[in-house]
N, C-alpha and C positions, 0 to 999 in steps of 0.2 A: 660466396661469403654472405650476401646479404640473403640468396633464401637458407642458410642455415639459420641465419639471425632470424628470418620468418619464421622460421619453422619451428627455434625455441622458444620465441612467443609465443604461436601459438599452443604450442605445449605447455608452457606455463598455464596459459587463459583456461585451458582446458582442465588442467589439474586445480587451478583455485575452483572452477564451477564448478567442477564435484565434490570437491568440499563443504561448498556452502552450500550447494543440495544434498547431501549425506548429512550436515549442521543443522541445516531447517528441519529437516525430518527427526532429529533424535531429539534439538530442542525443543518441538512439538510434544515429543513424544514422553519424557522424561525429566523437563526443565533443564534452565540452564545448571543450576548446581551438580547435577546428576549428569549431565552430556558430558563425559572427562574427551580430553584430546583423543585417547585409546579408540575410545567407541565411534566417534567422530571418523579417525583414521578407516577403522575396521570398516564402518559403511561405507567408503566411500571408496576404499579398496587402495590405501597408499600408507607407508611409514609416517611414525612422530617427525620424522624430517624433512616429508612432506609440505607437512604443516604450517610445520615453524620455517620451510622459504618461503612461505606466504603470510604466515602472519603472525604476527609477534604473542598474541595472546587471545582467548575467547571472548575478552570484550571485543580487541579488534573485530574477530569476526563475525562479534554478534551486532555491532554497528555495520558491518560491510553486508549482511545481511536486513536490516532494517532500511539501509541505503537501495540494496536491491529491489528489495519489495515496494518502495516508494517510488520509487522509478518506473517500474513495471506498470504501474495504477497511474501516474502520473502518462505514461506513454500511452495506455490501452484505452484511458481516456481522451485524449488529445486524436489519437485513430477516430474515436467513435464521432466525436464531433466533426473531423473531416468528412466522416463517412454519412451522417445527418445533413452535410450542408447548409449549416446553420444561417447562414447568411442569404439562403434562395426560401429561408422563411421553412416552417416547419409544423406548419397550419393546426388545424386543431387542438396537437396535444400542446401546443404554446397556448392555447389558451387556460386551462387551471398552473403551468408551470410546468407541465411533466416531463417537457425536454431537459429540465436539468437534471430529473429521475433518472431519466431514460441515458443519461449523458456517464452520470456516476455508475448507476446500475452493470456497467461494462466491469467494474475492480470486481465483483462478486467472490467478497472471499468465500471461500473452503472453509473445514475447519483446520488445518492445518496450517493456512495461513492466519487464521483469525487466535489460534492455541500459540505462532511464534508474537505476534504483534503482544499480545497479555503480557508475556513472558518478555520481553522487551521492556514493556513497561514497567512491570516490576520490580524488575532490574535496578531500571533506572529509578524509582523509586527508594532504593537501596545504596544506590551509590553515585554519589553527589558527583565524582569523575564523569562517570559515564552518563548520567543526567543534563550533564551540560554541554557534549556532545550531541547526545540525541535531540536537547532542546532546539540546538542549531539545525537540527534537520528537520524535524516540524516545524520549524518557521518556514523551511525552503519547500516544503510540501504545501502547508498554508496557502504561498506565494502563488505557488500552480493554479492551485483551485482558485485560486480570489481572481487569477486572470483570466481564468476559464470561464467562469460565473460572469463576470464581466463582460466576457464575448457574447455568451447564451445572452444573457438579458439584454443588451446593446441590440442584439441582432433581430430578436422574438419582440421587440418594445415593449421589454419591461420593465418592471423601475422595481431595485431593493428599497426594502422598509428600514435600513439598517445598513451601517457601513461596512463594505462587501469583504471586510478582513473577517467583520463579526460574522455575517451571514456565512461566510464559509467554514469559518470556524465552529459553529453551530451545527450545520449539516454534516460536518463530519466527524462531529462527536457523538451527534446522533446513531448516524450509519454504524460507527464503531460499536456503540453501546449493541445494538441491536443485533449487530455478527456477532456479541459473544453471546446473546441469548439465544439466537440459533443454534449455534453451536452448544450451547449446555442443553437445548433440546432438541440436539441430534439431527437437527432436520439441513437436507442440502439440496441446491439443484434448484427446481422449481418451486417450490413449497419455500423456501429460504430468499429465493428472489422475492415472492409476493407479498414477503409480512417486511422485506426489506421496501419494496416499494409504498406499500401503503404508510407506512410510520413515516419512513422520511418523506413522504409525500408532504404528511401533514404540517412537519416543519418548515418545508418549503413553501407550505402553502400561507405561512405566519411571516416569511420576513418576502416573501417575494409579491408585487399586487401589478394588473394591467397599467399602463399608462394614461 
């Protein structure tokens, strides 16, 4: 009985994830007004009934995909700075700030992620429901980064010029600005990382200073 019960979980788990990778790609591709459940379905290779035991409507889904994505960035980062050893010191490139370049620079969105985050936005720029939802989740992203930030500079000796809600808040409105200008100039990969590091470099370089 209980690996049946495993087993329809993970079948469930499995059929929402293709949903919301078949969702991210059509909302990329078409917006949200334009993504109907149909098309949704059709990509992803499952019935309207699919759908709807997992989610009640395409705001849900487009908040459980915004949740996604924030997660992912919040996790890929938290790897990278294990992976730096921030605290056995990270020598030179602590000295202009670059580890916290070097730290964020791991989210590199796509454009396909940087085309659903717009389209999220917009959204919620339209509808005050779903705006007050997503707001609660950018704070809890927010939170990430400002603890993050906090660790880098604690550990590099270095001091924010500005309180580390603001400093992170900053930096990732920058980063943001700057995925979608990549993305409207087509460029990805390496060429997308360097105009992403130099720019936010230089933000970083304004609220963060040596001790």
């Amino acid at each position: 009985m209980a690996d049946q019960v495993r087993a329809t979980t993970r079948s469930r788990e499995n059929t929402r994830a293709r949903l919301l990778e078949a969702a991210a790609a059509v909302f990329a591709e078409v917006g949200l007004g334009e993504a109907s459940v149909e098309r949704i379905c059709e990509r992803a290779g499952f019935t309207r009934g699919a759908f709807y035991s997992n989610f009640a409507s395409k705001d849900e889904m487009f908040l459980e995909l915004a949740k996604a994505v924030a997660q992912e960035r919040v996790a890929a980062v938290r790897v990278r700075v294990a992976e730096m050893d921030i605290g056995a010191g990270l020598g030179a490139e602590a000295e202009n700030a670059a580890a916290i370049i070097r730290v964020l620079d791991v989210m590199d969105d796509d454009r396909v992620t940087t085309l659903l985050m717009h389209e999220i936005e917009i959204h919620a720029m339209r509808d005050p429901e779903f705006a007050a939802a997503y707001a609660a989740q950018l704070d809890d992203i927010v939170a990430e980064v400002v603890q993050l930030v906090e660790e880098i500079v604690e550990a590099e000796g270095l001091a924010l010029r500005l309180p580390a809600h603001e400093a992170a808040s900053i930096i990732l409105a920058v980063w943001s600005e700057v995925s979608r200008r990549v993305a409207i100039a087509g460029l990805e990969g390496d060429a997308a990382r360097e105009i992403r590091s130099v720019e936010v470099g230089r933000v970083v370089q304004l609220v963060v200073e040596r001790r």
